[in-house]
NUDOLUM-49379 format. One record per atom (N, C-alpha, C, O): residue number from 0; atom name; y, x, z negated. Coordinates in Angstrom, 1 decimal, decimal comma, padded with zeros to 4 digits. Example, Ala and Ser with C-alpha at 12.3 -4.5 7.8 and 13.67 -1.06 7.14 Angstrom:
NUDOLUM-49379
+-----+------+--------+--------+--------+
: pos : site :      v :      u :      w :
+-----+------+--------+--------+--------+
:   0 :    N : -005,7 :  013,2 : -007,8 :
:   0 :   CA : -004,5 :  012,3 : -007,8 :
:   0 :    C : -003,3 :  013,2 : -007,8 :
:   0 :    O : -003,3 :  014,2 : -008,5 :
:   1 :    N : -002,2 :  012,8 : -007,1 :
:   1 :   CA : -001,1 :  013,7 : -007,1 :
:   1 :    C :  000,0 :  012,9 : -007,9 :
:   1 :    O :  001,1 :  013,4 : -008,0 :
+-----+------+--------+--------+--------+
This chain:
NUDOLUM-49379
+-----+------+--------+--------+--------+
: pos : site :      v :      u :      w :
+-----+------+--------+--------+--------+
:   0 :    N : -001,4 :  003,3 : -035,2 :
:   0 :   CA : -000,4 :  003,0 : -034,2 :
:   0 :    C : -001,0 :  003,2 : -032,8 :
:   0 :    O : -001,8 :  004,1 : -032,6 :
:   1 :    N : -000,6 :  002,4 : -031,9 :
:   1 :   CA : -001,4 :  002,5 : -030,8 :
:   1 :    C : -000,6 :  003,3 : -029,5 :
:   1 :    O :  000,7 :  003,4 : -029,6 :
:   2 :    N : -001,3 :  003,7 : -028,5 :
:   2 :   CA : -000,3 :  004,4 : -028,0 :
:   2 :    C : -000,2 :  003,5 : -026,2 :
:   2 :    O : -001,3 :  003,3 : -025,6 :
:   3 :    N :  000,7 :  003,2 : -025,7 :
:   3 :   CA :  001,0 :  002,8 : -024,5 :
:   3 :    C :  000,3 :  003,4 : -023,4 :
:   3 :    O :  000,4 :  004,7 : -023,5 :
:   4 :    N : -000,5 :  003,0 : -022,5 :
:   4 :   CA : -001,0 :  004,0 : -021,5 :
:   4 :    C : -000,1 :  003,5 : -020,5 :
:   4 :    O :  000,4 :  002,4 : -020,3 :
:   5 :    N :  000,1 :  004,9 : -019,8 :
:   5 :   CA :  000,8 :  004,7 : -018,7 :
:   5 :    C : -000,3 :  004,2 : -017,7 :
:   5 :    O : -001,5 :  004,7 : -017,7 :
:   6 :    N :  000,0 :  003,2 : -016,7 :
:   6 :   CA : -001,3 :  002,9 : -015,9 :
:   6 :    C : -000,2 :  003,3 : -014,8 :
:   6 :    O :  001,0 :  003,2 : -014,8 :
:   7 :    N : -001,3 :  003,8 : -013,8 :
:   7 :   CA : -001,2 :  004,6 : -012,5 :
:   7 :    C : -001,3 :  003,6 : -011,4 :
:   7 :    O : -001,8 :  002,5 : -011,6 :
:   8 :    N : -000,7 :  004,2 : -010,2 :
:   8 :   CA : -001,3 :  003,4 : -009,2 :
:   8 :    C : -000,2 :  002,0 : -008,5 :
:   8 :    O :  000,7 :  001,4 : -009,2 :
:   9 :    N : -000,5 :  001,8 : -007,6 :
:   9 :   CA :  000,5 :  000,5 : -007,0 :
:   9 :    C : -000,1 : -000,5 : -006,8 :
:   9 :    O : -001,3 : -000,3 : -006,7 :
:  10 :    N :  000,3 : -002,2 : -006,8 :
:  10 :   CA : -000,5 : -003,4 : -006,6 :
:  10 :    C :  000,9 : -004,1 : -005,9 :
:  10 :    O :  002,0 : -004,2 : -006,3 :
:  11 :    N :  000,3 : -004,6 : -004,7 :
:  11 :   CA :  001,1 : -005,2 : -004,0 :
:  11 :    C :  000,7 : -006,9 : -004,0 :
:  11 :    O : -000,1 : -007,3 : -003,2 :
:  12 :    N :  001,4 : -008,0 : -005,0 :
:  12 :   CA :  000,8 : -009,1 : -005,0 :
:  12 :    C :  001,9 : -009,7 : -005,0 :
:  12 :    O :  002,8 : -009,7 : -005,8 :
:  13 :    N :  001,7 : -010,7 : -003,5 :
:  13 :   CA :  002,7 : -011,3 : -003,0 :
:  13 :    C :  002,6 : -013,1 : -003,8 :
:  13 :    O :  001,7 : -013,7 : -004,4 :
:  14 :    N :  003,9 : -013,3 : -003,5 :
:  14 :   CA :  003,3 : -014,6 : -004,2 :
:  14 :    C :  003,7 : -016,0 : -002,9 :
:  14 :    O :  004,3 : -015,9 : -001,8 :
:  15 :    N :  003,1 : -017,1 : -003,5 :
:  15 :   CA :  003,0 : -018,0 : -001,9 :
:  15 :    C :  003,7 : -018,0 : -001,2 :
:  15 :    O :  003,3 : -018,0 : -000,1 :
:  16 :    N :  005,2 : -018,1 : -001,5 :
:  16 :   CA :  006,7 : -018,1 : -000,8 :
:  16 :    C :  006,9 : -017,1 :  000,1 :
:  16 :    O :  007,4 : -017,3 :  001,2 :
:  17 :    N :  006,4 : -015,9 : -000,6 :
:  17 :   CA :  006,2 : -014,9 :  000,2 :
:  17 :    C :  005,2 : -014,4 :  001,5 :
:  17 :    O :  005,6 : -013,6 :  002,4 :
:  18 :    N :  003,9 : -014,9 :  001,6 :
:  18 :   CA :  003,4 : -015,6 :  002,0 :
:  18 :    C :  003,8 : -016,4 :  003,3 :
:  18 :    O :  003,9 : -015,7 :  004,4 :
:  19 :    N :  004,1 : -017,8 :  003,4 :
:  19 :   CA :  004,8 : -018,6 :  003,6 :
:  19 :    C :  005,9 : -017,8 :  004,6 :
:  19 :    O :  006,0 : -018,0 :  005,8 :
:  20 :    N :  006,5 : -017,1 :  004,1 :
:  20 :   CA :  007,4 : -016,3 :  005,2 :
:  20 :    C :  007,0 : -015,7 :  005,9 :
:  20 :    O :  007,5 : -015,6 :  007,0 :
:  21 :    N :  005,8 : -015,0 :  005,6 :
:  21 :   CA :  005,4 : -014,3 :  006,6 :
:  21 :    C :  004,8 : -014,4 :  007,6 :
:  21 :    O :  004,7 : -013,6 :  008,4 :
:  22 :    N :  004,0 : -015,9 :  007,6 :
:  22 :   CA :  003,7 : -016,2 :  008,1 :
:  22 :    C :  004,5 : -016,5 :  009,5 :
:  22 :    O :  004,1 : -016,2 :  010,6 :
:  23 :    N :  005,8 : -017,2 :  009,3 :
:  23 :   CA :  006,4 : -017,9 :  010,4 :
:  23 :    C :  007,5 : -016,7 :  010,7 :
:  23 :    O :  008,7 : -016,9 :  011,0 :
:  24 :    N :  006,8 : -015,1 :  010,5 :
:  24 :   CA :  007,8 : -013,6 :  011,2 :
:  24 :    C :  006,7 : -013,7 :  012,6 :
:  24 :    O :  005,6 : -014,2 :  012,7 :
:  25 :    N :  007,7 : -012,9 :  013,6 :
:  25 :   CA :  007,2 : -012,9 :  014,9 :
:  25 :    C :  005,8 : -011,9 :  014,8 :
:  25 :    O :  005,6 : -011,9 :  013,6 :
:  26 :    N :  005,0 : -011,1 :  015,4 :
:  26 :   CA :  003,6 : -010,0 :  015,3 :
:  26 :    C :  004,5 : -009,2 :  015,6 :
:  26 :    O :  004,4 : -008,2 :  014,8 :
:  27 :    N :  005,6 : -008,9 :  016,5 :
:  27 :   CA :  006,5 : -007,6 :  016,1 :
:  27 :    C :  007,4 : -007,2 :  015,0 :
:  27 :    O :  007,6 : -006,0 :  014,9 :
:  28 :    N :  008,0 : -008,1 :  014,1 :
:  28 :   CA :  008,3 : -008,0 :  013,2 :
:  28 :    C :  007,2 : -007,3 :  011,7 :
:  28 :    O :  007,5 : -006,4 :  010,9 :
:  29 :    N :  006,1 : -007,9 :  011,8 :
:  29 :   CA :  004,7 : -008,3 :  011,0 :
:  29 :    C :  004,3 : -006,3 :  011,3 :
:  29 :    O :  004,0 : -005,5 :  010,4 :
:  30 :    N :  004,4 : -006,0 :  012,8 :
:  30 :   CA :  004,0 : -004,4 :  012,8 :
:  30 :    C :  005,0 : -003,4 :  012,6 :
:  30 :    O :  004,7 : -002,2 :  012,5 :
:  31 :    N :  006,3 : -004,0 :  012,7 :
:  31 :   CA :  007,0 : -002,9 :  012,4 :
:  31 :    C :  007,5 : -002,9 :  010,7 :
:  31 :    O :  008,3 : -002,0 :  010,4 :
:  32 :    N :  007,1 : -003,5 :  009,8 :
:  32 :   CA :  007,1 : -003,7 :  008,6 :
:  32 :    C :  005,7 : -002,5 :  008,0 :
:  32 :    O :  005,7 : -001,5 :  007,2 :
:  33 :    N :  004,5 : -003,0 :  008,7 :
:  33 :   CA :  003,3 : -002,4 :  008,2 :
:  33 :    C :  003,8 : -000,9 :  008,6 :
:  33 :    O :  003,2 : -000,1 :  007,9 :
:  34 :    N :  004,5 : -000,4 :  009,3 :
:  34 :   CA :  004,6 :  000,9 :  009,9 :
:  34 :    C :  005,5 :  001,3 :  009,0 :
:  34 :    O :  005,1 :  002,2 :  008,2 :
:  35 :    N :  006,7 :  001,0 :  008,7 :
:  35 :   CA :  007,5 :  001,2 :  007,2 :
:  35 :    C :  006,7 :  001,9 :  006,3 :
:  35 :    O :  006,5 :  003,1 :  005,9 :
:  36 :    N :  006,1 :  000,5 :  005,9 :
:  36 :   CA :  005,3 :  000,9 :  004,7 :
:  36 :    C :  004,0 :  002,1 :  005,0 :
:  36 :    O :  003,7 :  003,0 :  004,1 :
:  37 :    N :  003,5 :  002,0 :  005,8 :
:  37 :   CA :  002,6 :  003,5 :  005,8 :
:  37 :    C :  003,3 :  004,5 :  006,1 :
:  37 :    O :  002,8 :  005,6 :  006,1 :
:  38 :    N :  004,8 :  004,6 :  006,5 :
:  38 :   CA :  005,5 :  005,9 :  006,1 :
:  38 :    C :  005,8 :  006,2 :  004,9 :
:  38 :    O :  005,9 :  007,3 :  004,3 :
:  39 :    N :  006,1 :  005,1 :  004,5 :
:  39 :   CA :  006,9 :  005,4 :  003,0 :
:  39 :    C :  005,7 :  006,1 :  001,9 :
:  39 :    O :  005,9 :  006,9 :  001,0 :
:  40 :    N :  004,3 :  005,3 :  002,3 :
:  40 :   CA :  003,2 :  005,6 :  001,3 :
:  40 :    C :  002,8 :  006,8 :  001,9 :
:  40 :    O :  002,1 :  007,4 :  001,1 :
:  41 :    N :  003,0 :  007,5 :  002,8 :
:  41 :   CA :  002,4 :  008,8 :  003,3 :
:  41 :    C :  003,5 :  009,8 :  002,8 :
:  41 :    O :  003,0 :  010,8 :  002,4 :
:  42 :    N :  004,7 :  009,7 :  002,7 :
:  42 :   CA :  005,3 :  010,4 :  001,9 :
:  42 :    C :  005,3 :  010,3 :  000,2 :
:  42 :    O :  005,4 :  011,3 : -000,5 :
:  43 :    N :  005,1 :  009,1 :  000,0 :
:  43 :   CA :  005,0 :  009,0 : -001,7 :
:  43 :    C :  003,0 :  009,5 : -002,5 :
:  43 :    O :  002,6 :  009,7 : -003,6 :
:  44 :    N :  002,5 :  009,6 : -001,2 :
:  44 :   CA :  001,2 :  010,1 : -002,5 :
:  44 :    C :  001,1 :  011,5 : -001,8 :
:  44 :    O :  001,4 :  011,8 : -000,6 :
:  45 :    N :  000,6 :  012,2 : -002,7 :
:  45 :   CA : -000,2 :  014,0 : -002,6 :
:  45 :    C : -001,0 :  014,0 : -001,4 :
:  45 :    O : -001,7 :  013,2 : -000,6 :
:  46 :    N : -000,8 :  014,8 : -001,4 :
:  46 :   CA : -002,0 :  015,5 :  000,1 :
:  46 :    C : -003,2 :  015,3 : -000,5 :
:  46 :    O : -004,0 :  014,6 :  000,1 :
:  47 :    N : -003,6 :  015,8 : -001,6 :
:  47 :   CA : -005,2 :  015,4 : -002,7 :
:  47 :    C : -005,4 :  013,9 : -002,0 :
:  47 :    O : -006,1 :  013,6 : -001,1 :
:  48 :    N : -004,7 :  013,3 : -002,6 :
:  48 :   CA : -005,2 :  011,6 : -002,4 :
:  48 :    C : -005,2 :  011,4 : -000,8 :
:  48 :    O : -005,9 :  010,5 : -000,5 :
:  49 :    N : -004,4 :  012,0 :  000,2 :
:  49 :   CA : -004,4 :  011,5 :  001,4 :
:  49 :    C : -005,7 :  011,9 :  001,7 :
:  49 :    O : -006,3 :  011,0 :  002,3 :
:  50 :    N : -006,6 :  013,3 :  001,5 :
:  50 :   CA : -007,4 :  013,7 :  002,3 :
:  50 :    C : -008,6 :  012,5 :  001,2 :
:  50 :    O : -009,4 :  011,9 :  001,9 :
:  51 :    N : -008,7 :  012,2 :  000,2 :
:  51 :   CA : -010,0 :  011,6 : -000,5 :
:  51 :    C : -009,8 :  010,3 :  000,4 :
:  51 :    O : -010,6 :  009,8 :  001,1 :
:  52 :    N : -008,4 :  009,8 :  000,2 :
:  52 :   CA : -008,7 :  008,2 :  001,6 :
:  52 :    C : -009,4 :  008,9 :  002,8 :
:  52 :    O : -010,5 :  008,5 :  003,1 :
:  53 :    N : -008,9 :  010,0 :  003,5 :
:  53 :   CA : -009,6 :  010,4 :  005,0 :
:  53 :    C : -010,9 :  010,2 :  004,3 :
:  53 :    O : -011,4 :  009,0 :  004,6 :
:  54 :    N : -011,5 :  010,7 :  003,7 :
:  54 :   CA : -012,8 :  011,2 :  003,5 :
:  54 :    C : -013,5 :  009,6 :  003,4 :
:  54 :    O : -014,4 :  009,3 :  004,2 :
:  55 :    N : -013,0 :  008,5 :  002,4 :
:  55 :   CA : -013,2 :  007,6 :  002,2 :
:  55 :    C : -013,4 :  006,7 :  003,8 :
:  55 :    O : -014,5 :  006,6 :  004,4 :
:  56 :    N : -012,2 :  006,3 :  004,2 :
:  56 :   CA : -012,4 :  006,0 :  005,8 :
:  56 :    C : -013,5 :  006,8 :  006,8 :
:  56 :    O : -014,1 :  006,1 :  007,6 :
:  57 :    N : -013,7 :  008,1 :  006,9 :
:  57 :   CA : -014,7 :  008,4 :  007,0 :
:  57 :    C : -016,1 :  008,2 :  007,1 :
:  57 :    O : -016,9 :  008,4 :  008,0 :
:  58 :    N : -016,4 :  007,9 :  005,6 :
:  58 :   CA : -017,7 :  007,4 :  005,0 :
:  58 :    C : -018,3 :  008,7 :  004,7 :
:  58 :    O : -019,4 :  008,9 :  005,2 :
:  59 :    N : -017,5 :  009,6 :  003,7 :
:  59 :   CA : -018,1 :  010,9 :  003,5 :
:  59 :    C : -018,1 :  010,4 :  001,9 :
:  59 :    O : -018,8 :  011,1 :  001,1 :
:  60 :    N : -017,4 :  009,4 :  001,5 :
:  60 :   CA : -017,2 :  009,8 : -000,1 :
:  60 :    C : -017,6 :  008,6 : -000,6 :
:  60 :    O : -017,7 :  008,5 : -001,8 :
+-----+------+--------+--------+--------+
């Protein structure tokens, strides 16, 4: 019997419609969305993983 792996991790894949809309949002709408989302992901992962991206952005790791 085989066993299910949980896979880890998030993938954000828009599909063309989606796309397509975003295209025709204003660049203030477009940045206050991206700002959303890096609050939400700065609360949702570990301090571990926040400092390996620093490090990563960096060019230490």
């Amino acid at each position: 019997m085989k066993r299910n792996k949980i896979k880890k991790g998030f993938a954000f894949k828009p599909d063309i419609n989606y796309i397509r809309e975003t295209m025709n949002m204003p660049a203030k709408a477009k940045l206050q969305w991206l700002e959303e989302m890096n609050a939400f992901i700065y609360k949702a992962v570990s301090k571990q993983k926040r400092k390996i991206w620093e490090k990563i952005k960096q060019g230490e790791a």
